[in-house]
C-alpha positions as CSV (number, residue, x, y, z in Angstrom):
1,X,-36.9,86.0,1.5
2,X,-34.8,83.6,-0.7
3,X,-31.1,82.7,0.8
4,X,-28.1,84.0,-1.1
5,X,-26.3,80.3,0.1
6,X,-25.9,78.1,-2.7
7,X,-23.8,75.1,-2.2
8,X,-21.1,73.9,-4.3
9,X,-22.7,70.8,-6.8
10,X,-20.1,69.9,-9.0
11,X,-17.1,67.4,-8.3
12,X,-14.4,69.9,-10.1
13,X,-15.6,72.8,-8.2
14,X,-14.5,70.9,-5.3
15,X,-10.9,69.8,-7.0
16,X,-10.6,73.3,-7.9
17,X,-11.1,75.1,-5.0
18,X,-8.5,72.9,-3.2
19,X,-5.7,74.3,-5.2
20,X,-6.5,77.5,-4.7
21,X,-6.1,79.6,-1.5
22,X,-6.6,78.7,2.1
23,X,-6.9,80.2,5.1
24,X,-6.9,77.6,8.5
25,X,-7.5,77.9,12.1
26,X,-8.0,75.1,15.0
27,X,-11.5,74.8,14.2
28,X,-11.6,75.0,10.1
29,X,-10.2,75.2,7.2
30,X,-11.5,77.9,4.2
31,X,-10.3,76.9,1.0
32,X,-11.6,79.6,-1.3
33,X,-10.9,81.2,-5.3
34,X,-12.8,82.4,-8.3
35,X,-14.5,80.0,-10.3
36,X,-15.8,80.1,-13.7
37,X,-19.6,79.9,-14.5
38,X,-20.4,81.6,-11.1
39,X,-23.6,84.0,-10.5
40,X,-21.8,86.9,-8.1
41,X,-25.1,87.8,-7.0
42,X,-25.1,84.5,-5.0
43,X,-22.5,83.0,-2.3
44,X,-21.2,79.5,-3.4
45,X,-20.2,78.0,-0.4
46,X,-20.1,74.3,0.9
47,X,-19.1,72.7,4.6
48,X,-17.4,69.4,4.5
49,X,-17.1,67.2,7.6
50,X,-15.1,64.2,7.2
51,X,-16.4,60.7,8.0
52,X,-12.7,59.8,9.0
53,X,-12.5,62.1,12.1
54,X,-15.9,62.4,12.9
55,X,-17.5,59.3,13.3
56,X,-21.1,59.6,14.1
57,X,-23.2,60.9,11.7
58,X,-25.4,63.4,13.8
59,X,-22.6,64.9,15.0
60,X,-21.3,66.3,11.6
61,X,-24.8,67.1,10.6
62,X,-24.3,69.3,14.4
63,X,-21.6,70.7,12.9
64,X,-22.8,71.6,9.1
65,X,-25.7,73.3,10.8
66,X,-23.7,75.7,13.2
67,X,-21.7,76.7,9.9
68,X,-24.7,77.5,7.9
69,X,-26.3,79.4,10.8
70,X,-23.1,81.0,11.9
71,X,-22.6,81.8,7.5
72,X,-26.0,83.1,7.5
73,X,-25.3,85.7,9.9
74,X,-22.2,86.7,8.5
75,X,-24.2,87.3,5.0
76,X,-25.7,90.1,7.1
77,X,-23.3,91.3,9.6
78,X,-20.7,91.2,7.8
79,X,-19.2,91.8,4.0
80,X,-18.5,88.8,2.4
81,X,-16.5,88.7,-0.9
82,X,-19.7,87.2,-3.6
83,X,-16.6,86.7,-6.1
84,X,-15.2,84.0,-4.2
85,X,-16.5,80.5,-4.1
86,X,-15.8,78.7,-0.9
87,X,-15.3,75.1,0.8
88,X,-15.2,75.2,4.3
89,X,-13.6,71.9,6.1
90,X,-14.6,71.5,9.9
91,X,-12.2,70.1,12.0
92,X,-13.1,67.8,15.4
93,X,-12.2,70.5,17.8
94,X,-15.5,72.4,16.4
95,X,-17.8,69.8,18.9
96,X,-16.1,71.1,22.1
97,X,-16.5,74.8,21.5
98,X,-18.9,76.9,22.2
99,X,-21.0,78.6,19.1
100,X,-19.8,82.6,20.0
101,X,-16.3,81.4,20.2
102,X,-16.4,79.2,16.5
103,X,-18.8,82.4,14.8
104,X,-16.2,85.0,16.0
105,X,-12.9,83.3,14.6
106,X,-14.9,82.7,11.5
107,X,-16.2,86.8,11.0
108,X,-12.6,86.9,11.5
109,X,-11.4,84.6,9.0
110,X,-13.9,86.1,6.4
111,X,-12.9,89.5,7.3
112,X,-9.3,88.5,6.4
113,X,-10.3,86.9,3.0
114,X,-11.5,90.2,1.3
């Protein structure tokens, strides 16, 4: 089966999305908005971990690849708005949590979004 992901490719998707909405919580923020030229069949959604805070390279990869595993499951769990494109920017506190606790304040953030 093909994944419904796609990521985000274009610099002003990025520089759009950021002056849209945002929802944030101690481990992430969701910065999320319709965009034009967007197939609603799939869910446009990229994870940002800056270079800044995090230091170490395999530790941000760590952290894009609990976000796409914890985004995949919400594809299927839960409903998630396909109109809405979405950055999501992980914060340092995301390395000393465990991976239930970071996947259910994100359902949760999601579930607020509709």
């Amino acid at each position: 089966m093909k994944s419904k992901i796609v990521a985000l490719s274009k610099n002003e998707d990025f520089k759009n999305l950021l002056k849209k909405k945002k929802i944030s919580n101690k481990y992430l923020t969701i910065f999320f908005g319709h965009l034009e030229q967007k197939d609603n069949k799939k869910l446009n959604i990229s994870f940002v971990t800056k270079k800044k805070k995090i230091y170490k390279k395999n530790k941000r990869n760590k952290i894009k690849r609990r976000l796409r595993n914890i985004v995949n499951e919400a594809v299927t769990k839960i409903s998630i708005n396909f109109n809405y494109s979405y950055l999501v920017i992980a914060k340092i506190t995301m390395l000393n949590n465990e991976y239930t606790i970071i996947k259910d304040t994100l359902f949760q953030d999601f579930e607020r979004i509709k």
